[in-house]
C-alpha positions in Angstrom: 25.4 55.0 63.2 22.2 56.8 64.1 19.1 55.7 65.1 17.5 55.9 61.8 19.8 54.1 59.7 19.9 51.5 62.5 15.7 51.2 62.5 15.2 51.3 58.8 17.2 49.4 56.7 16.2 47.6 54.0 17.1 44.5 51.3 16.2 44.3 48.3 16.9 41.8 45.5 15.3 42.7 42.0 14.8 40.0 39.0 18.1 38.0 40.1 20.0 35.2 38.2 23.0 33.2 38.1 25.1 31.2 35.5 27.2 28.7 36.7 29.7 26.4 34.5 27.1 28.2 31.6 24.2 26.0 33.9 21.5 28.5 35.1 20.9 27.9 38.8 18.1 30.4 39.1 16.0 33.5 37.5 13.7 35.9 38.1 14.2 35.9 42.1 12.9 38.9 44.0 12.7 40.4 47.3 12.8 43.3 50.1 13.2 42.9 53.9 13.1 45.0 56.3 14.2 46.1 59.4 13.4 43.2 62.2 12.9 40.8 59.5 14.3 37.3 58.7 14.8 35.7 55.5 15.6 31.9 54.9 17.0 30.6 51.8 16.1 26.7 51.3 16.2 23.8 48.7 18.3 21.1 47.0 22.4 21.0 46.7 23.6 22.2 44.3 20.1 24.7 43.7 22.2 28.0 43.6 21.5 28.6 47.2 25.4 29.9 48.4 25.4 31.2 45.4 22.3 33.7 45.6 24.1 34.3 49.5 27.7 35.1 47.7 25.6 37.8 45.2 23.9 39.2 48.1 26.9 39.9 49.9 28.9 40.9 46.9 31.4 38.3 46.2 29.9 36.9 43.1 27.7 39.3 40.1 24.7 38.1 39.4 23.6 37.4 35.5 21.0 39.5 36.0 19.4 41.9 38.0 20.5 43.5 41.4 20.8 43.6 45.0 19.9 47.1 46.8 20.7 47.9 49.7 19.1 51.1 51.4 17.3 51.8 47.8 21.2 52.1 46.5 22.9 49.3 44.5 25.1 47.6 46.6 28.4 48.0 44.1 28.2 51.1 44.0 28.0 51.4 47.7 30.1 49.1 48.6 32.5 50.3 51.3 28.9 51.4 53.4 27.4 48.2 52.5 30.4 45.9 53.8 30.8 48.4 57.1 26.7 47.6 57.5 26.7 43.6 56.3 28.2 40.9 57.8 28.9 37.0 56.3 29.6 33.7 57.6 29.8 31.0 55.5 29.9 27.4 55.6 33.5 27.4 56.0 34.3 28.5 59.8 36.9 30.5 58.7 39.0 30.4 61.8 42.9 29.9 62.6 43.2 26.4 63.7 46.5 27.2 65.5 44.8 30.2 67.4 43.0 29.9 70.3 38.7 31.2 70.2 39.6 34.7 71.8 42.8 35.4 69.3 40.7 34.4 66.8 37.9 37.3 68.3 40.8 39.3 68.4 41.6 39.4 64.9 38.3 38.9 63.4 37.6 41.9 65.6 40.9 44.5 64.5 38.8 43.8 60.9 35.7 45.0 61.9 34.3 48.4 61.3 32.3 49.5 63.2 32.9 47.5 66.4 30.0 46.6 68.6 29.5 47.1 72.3 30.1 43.2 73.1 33.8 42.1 73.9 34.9 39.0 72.5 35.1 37.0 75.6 31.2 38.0 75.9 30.2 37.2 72.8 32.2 33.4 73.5 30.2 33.4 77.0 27.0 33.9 75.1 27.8 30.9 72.9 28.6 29.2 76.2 32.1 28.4 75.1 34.2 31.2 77.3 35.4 28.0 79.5 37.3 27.0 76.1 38.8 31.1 75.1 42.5 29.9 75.6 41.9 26.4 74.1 44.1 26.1 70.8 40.9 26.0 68.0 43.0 22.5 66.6 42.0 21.0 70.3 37.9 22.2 69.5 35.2 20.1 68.4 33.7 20.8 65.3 30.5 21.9 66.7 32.3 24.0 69.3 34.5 25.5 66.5 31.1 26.6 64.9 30.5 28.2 67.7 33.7 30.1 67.7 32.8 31.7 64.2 29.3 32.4 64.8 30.5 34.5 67.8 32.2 36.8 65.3 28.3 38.1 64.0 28.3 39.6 68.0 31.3 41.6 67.9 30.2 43.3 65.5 27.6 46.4 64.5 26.6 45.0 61.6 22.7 45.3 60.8 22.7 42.7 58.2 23.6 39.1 58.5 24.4 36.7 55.8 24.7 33.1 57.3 25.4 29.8 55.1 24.6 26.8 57.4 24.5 28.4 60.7 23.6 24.9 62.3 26.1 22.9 60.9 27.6 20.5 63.6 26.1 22.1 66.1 23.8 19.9 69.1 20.7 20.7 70.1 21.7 23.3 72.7 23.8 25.5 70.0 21.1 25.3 67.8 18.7 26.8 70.4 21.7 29.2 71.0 21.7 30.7 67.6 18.0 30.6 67.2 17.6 33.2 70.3 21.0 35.0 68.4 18.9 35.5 65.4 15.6 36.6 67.3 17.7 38.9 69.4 19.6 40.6 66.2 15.8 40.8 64.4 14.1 41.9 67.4 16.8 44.7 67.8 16.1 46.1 64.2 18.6 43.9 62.4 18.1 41.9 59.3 19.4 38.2 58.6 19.4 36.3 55.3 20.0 32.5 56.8 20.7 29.6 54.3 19.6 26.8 56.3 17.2 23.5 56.2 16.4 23.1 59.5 13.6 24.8 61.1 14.0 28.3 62.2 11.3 28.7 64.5 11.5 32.3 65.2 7.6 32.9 66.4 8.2 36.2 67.2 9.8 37.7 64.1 8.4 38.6 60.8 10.1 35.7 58.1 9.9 35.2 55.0 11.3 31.7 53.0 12.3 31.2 49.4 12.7 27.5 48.4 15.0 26.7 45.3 13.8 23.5 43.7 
């Protein structure tokens, strides 16, 4: 990846909306971010907010409209766009019988293009490298939240797509992937979080869109 495509990179969503069970969740929802920039998706259960995440990553259409990624629609760029996006959702998504690094491991044989951090770094920067050969069954749940937001720093990935990145996590992970999402941003990367908590990223330009 050069430098350019790594330093300008751009999102954007254009008059989305999404049918679900024939309900409309949402219309008319628009946006563009940017290299460095952080988006947060908040609102309600049940307010289409996984579901705008699963049409910005390209698991679900949309109704209407269309997500653009680079100024090219994203399904009919789709191998780039998945090499260049990343998503963790609320489900870990991890192998209970495998142990945090095997789990790295595969996660990481997946991922193309690899980035420059191993996987027992990117465990030691979630502070859970003491735990690498600890069966994932044996984990707490906020630990084995830890474990799959580790897979975001394995990989190259300039866009992040997170659903609930704070979920059973204590006030120490949260602070944890806080600094994880200023230090993607402040590196050029772009993250789309679904969250409710506070972000508190001073430092980075952020944008919000609350669904009702």
């Amino acid at each position: 990846m050069n430098q350019q495509s790594i330093d300008n990179n751009s999102l954007f969503a254009e008059n989305l909306s999404c049918l679900r069970n024939e309900q409309l969740l949402f219309k008319a929802i628009n946006f563009n971010l940017s290299s460095g920039e952080v988006l947060q998706i908040e609102g309600t259960n049940g307010s289409g907010k996984t579901s705008l995440l699963r049409i910005l990553c390209g698991l679900a259409i949309p109704e209407e409209g269309k997500v653009s990624w680079n100024n090219q629609d994203i399904q009919d760029t789709r191998s780039q766009y998945l090499q260049d996006m990343h998503y963790i959702g609320h489900a870990n998504g991890i192998k209970a019988e495998l142990t945090p690094i095997e789990n790295l491991v595969v996660a990481q044989s997946l991922t193309n293009p690899i980035g420059d951090c191993s996987c027992r770094d990117a465990l030691a920067q979630m502070e859970i490298e003491e735990l690498a050969d600890v069966p994932v069954r044996k984990l707490s749940s906020g630990q084995r939240r830890r474990v799959a937001l580790s897979r975001l720093l394995i990989s190259e990935a300039r866009l992040w797509l997170v659903d609930e990145p704070f979920t059973s996590l204590d006030d120490g992970g949260r602070l944890l992937v806080k600094k994880m999402f200023e230090t993607h941003a402040s590196a050029g990367g772009l993250a789309v979080i679904v969250t409710h908590d506070p972000l508190e990223l001073p430092n980075i330009p952020f944008k919000k869109i609350t669904f009702n």
